[in-house]
C-alpha positions as CSV (number, residue, x, y, z in Angstrom):
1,X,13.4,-24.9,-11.6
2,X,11.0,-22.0,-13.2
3,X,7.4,-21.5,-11.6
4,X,5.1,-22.9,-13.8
5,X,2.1,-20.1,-14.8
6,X,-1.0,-19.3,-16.8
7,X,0.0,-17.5,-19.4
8,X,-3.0,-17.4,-21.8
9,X,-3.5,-14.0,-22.9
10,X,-6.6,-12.8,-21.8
11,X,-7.5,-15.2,-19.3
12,X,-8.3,-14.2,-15.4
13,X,-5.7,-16.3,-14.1
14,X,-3.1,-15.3,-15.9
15,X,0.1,-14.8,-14.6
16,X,-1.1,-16.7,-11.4
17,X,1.2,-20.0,-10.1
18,X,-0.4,-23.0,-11.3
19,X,-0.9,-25.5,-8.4
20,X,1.7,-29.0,-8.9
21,X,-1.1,-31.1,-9.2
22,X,-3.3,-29.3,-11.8
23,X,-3.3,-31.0,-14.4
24,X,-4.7,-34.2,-12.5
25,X,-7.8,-32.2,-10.9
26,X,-11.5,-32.6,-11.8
27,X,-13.4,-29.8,-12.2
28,X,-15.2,-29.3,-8.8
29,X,-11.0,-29.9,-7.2
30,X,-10.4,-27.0,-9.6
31,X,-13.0,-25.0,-7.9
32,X,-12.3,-25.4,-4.4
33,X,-8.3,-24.7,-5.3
34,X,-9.2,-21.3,-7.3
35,X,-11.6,-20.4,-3.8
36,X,-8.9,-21.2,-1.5
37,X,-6.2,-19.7,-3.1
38,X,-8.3,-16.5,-2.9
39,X,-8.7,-16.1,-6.7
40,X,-12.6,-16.8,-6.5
41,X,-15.1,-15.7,-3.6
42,X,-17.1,-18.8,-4.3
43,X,-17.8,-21.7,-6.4
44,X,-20.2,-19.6,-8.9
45,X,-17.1,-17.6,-9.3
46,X,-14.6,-20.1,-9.4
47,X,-16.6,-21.9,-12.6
48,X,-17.0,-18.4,-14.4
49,X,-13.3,-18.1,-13.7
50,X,-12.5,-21.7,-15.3
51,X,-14.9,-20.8,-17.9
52,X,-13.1,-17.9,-18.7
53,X,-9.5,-19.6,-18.9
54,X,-10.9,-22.3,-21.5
55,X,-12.3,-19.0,-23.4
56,X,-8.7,-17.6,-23.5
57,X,-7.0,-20.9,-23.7
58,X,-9.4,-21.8,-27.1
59,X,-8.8,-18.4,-28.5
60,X,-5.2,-18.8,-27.8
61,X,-4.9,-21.9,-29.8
62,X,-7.1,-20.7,-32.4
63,X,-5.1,-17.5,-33.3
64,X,-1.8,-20.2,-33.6
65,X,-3.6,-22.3,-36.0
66,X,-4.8,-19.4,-37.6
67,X,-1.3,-18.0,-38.0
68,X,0.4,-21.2,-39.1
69,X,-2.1,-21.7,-41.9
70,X,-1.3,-18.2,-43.4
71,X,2.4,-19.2,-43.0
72,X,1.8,-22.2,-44.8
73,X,-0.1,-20.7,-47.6
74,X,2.7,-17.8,-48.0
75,X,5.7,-20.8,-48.2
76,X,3.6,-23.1,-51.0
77,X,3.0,-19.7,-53.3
């Protein structure tokens, strides 16, 4: 079985494990698991951190869109 990690480019965590139960945690659960993990110093940090991630991850996705549409365009011409 592979680790699971973040992998957005750009992002603070990435390359970092992601915890089992990530997926399933609010946003302040979030926060505590980034300070005890030692990513963050505090909570402060910890939500700049998570802001951060979303940045990446909504850049991420945007650049895929963005490249499928060209690709699309070049096939129908």
């Amino acid at each position: 079985m592979s680790e699971e990690r973040f992998a957005r480019n750009g992002s603070p965590l990435e390359g970092k494990r992601i915890p089992h139960d990530w997926k399933a945690m609010d946003h302040t659960a979030k926060r505590v698991c980034l300070v005890r993990n030692g990513w963050a110093a505090d909570f402060y940090e910890a939500s700049r951190l998570l802001a951060l991630h979303a940045q990446a991850a909504v850049q991420g996705r945007k650049a895929k869109e963005h490249r499928r549409r060209l690709a699309m365009a070049r096939w129908e011409n």
